[in-house]
C-alpha positions in Angstrom: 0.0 0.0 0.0 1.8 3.4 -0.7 2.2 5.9 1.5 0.9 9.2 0.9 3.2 11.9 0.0 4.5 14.3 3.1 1.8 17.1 3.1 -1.1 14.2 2.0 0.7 12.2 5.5 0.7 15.6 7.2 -3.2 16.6 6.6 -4.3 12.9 7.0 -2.2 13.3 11.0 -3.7 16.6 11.4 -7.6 15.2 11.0 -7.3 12.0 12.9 -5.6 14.8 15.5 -8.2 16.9 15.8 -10.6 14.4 16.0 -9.0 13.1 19.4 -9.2 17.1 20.2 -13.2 16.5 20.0 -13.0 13.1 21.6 -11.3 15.2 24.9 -14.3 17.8 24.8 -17.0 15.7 25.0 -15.4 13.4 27.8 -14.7 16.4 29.9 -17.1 18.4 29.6 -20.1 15.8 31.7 -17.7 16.4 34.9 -18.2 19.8 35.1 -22.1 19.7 35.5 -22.6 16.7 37.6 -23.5 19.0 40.7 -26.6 20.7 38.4 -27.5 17.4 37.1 -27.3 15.9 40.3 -29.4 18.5 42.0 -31.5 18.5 38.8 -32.3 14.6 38.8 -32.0 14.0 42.8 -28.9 11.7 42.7 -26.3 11.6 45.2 -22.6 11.9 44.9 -22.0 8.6 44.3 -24.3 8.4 41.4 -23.1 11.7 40.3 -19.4 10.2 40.3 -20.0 6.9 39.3 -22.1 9.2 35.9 -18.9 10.9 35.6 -16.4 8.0 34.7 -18.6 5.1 33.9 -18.1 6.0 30.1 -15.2 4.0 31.1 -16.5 0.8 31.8 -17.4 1.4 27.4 -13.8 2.4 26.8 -12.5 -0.7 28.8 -15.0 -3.4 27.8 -14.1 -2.3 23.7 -10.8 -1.9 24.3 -9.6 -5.2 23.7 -12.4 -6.9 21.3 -11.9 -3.3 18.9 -8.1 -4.7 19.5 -9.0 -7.9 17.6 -11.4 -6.0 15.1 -8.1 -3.8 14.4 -6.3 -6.9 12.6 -9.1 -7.6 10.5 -10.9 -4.5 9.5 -10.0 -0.8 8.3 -9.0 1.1 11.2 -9.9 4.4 9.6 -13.7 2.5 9.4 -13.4 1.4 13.3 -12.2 5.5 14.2 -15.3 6.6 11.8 -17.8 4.2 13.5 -16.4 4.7 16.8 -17.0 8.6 16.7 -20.4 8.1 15.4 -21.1 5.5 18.3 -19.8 8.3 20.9 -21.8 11.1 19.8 -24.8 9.4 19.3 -25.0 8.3 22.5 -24.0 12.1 24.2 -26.7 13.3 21.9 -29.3 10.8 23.5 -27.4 11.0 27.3 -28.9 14.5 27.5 -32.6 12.9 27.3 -32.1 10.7 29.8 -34.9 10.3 32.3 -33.4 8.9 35.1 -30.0 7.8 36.6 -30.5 4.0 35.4 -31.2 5.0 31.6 -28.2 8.2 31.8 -26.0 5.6 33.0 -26.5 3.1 30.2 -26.0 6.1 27.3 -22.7 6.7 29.2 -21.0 3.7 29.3 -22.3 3.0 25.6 -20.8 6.7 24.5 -17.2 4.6 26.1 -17.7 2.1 23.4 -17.2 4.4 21.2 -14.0 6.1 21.8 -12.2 2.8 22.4 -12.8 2.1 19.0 -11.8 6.0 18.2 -9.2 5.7 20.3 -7.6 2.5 20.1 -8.1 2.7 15.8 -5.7 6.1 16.5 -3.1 5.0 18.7 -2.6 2.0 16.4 -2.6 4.4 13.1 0.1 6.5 15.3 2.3 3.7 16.4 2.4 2.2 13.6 3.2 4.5 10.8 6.0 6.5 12.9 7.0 3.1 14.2 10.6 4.7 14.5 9.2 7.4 17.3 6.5 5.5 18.5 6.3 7.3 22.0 6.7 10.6 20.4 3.5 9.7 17.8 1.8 8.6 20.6 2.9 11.6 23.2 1.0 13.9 19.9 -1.9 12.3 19.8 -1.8 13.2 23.6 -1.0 16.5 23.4 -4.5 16.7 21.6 -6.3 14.9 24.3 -4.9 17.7 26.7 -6.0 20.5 24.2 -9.7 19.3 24.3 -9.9 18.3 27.8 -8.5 22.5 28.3 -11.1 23.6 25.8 -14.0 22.0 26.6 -14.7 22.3 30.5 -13.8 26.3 29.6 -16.5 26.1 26.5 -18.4 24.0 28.1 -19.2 26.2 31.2 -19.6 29.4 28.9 -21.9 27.4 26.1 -24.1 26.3 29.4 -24.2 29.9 30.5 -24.9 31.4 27.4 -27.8 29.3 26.7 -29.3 30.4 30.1 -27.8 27.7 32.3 -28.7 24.6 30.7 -26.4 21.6 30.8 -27.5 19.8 27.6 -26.4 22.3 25.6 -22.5 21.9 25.3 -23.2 18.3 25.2 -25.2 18.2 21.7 -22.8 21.2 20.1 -19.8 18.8 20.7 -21.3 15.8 19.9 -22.8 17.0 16.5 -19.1 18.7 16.0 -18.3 14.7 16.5 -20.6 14.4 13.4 -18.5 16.6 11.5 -15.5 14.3 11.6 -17.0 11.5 10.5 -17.4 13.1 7.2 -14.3 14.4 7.5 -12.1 11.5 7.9 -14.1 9.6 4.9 -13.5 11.5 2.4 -9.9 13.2 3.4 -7.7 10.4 5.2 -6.2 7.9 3.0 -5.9 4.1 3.5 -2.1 4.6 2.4 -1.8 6.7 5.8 -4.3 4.8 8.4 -3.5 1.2 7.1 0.1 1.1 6.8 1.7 -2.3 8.8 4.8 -2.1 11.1 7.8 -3.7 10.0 8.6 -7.2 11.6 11.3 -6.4 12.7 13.4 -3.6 10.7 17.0 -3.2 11.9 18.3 -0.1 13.7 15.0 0.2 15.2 13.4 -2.6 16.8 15.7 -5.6 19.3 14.6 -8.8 16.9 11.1 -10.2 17.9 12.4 -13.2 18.9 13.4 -11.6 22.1 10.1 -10.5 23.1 8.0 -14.0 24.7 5.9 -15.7 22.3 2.4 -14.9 22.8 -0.1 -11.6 23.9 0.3 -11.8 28.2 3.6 -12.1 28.6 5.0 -11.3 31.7 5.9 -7.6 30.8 2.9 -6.7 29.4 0.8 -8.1 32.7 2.9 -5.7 34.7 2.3 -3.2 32.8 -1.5 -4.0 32.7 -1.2 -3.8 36.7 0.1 -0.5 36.8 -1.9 0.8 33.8 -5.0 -0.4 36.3 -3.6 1.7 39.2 -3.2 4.7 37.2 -6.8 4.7 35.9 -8.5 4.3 39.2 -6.2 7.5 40.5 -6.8 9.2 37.3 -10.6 9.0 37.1 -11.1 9.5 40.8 -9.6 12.9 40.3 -11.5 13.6 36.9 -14.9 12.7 38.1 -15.1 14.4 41.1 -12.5 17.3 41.1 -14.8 20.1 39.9 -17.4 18.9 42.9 -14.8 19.2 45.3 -13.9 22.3 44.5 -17.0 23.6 45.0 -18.7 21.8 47.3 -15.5 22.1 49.7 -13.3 24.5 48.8 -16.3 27.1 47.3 -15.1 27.7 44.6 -17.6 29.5 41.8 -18.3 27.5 38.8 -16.3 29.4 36.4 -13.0 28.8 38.9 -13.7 25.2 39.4 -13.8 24.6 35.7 -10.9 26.6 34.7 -9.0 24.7 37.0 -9.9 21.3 35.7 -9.8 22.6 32.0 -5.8 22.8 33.6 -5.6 19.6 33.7 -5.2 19.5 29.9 -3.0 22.2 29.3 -0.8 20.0 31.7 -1.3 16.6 29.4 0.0 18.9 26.7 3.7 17.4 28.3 2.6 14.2 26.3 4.9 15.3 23.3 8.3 15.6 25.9 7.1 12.7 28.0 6.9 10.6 24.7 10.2 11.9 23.5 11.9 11.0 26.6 9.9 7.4 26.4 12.6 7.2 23.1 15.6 8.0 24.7 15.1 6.9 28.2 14.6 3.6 29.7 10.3 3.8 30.0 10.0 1.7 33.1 11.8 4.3 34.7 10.4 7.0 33.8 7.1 5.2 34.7 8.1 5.3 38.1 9.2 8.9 38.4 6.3 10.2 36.9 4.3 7.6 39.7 5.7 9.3 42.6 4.9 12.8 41.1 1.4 12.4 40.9 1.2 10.8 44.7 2.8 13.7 45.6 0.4 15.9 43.5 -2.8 14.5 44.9 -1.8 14.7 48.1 -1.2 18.3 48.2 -4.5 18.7 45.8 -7.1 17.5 48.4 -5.0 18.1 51.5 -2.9 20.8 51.7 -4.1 23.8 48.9 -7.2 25.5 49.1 -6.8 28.8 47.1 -7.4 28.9 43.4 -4.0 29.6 42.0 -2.4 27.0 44.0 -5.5 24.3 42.8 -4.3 25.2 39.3 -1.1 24.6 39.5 -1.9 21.4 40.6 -4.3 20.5 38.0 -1.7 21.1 35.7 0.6 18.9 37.7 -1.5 16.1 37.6 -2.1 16.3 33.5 1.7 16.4 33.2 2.4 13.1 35.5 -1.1 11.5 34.7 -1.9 12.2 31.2 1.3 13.5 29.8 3.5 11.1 31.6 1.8 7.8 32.6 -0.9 7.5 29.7 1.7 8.2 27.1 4.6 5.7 28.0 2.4 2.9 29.7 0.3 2.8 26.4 3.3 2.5 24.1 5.7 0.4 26.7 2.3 -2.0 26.6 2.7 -2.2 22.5 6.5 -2.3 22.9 6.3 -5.5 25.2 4.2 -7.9 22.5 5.1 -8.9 19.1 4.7 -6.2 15.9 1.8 -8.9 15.0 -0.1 -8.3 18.3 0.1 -4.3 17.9 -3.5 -4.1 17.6 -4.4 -6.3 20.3 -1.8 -4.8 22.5 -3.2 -1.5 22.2 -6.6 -3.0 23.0 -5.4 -4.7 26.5 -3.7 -1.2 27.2 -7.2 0.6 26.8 -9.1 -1.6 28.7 -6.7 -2.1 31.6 -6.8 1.9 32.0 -10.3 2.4 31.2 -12.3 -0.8 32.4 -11.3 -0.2 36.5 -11.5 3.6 36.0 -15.3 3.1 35.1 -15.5 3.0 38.7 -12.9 4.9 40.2 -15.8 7.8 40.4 -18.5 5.8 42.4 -15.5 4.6 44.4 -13.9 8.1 45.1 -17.6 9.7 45.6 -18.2 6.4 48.7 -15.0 7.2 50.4 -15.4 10.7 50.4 -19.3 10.3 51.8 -18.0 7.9 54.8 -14.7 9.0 55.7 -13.9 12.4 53.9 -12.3 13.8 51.0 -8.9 14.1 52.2 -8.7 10.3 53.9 -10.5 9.2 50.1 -8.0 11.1 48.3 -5.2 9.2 50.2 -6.4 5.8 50.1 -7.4 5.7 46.4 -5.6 8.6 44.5 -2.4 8.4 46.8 -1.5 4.9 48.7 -2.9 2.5 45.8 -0.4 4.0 43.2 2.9 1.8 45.3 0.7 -1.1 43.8 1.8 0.2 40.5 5.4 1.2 41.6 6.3 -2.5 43.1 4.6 -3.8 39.6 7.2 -1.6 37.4 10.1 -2.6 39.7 9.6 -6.1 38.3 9.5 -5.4 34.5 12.9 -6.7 32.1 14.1 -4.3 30.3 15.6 -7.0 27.7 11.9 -8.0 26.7 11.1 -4.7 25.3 11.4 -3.8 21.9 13.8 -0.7 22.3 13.8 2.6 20.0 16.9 3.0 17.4 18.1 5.8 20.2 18.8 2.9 22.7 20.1 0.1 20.7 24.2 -0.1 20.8 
């Protein structure tokens, strides 16, 4: 299949981009109303948590079987039918009449952008093979540009409108619309189709030093930690903007400009995946582990003006999004066999993604019996040395290695 020329490679990355931009908006945006829709419906902060991240439970359950669809089917088709799934189903979440029905349209809208997602990361990976984490850490940097845009536009499309929630949620899905169309008719199969080499020299160790088979030892580690950082991740996400406001009083407007910070921080994603090149990932997993303990520690304990919740924010989208997403997802591909690359990126989404459904109901129970700051600790703080004694315990020599750290 021939590649398209540079600019024709170039416009096909930029759409499939920007797509992911819109796939961040609409994700982030549900957080930032669940106190209205909560007080709206009558649920409690459990349900209005568990609301908040149970799209997940979608993202993790198609994670893996989109995975196997990958090796068989177009992934531009999969990305196409995956947006369409997404914003259907944020279209239809906002005519929910109760939390039983809302909560099925969420974690259906999940389904969705594993098959967006996962049908990107494996364009990514494999047509800049060469800088896989760096491809990856790009496709990242978009996630962090819609998850800053759309709790901002969000809040100021719900305003405008006169203070209803729905609104925001049928502009961006209908902008989801948009790319559908888009992506038919301007990305070519010579861009989203292309195979990895099986095993080009200079670049990748030889495949027969990675273990035979899909859960091999390195990539269950991995998994493990992947877990761990989901449940920390999506316990902030889902029920950040609450706290801010419910505890630290914070106006609407501040509590979403501080989450939209968040994003600005996953922008790192492009450095974090050029140092996932250069530097030994399972170490830099690590480091960027204890950061964001440290982070949410200091976010639910310790600050409690606005500047000081922002720099935070941006903290955590560095370590969590930038950081962790970014190299577990690729050290996850790099740890299985170029002929498992779309399977691998499946088990990668669903081992973030399927526990993380949760992490929201979980996060909103702890806080309700024991508090937010003893909740922050035990599930955003204390489970993440799960995930550091799991990376201690990963071989480096199993890992396909970038040309940069080949001898």
């Amino acid at each position: 299949m021939k590649r398209p020329a540079t600019i024709g490679a170039a416009v096909c990355a930029l759409i499939l981009t920007a797509s992911y931009i819109v796939n961040a908006m609409d994700r982030s945006v549900f957080p930032q109303f669940v106190r209205a829709i909560n007080h709206e419906l009558h649920f409690s902060l459990a349900q209005g948590g568990l609301l908040s991240t149970i799209f997940a439970l979608g993202i993790g359950l198609g994670g893996i079987p989109t995975g196997y669809l990958l090796d068989r089917w177009s992934r531009k088709s999969v990305a196409i039918v995956g947006i369409a799934i997404y914003s259907f189903f944020t279209i239809v979440t906002v005519m929910a009449l109760g939390f039983w029905d809302m909560l099925a349209y969420r974690a259906l809208s999940g389904v969705g952008e594993a098959m967006q997602q996962t049908a990107l990361f494996t364009i990514f990976g494999a047509y800049f093979f060469r800088q896989r984490t760096l491809a990856l850490g790009v496709l990242n940097v978009a996630y962090g540009i819609g998850a800053f845009i759309g709790p901002i536009l969000g809040v100021r499309l719900e305003m405008a409108s006169g203070g209803h929630w729905r609104y925001p949620m049928v502009v961006f899905a209908l902008i989801g619309f948009v790319f559908c169309v888009l992506i038919a008719l301007l990305v070519a199969r010579g861009f989203s189709e292309v195979r990895e080499p099986e095993a080009p020299r200079r670049v990748l160790i030889s495949t027969v030093e990675l273990p035979p088979g899909l859960f091999n030892r390195n990539v269950t580690l991995v998994s493990l930690t992947n877990v761990v950082v989901g449940l920390a991740t999506f316990g902030y996400v889902g029920l950040y903007p609450t706290f801010l406001q419910t505890v630290l009083h914070f106006t609407h407007g501040q509590a979403g400009f501080a989450a939209s910070l968040y994003g600005i921080g996953a922008i790192a994603g492009l450095p974090a995946g050029w140092l996932g090149d250069r530097l030994r990932q399972r170490w830099v997993i690590l480091g960027s582990l204890v950061g964001t303990m440290i982070t949410l520690y200091l976010m639910f304990e310790v600050a409690t003006l606005p500047w000081q919740q922002d720099v935070l924010s941006c903290l955590q989208g560095i370590f969590g999004s930038g950081f962790l997403f970014v190299n577990i997802y690729a050290l996850t591909q790099r740890s299985a066999r170029p002929e498992y690359a779309g399977r691998a990126s499946g088990i990668a989404s669903s081992a973030h993604y399927l526990p993380a459904a949760f992490a929201g109901l979980l996060f909103g129970t702890l806080a309700k019996s024991f508090g937010w700051a003893t909740a922050a600790t035990l599930q955003l703080v204390l489970l993440s040395i799960v995930g550091i004694i799991a990376m201690l315990f990963v071989r480096d020599d199993q890992v396909s290695a970038p040309a940069t750290l080949l001898p």
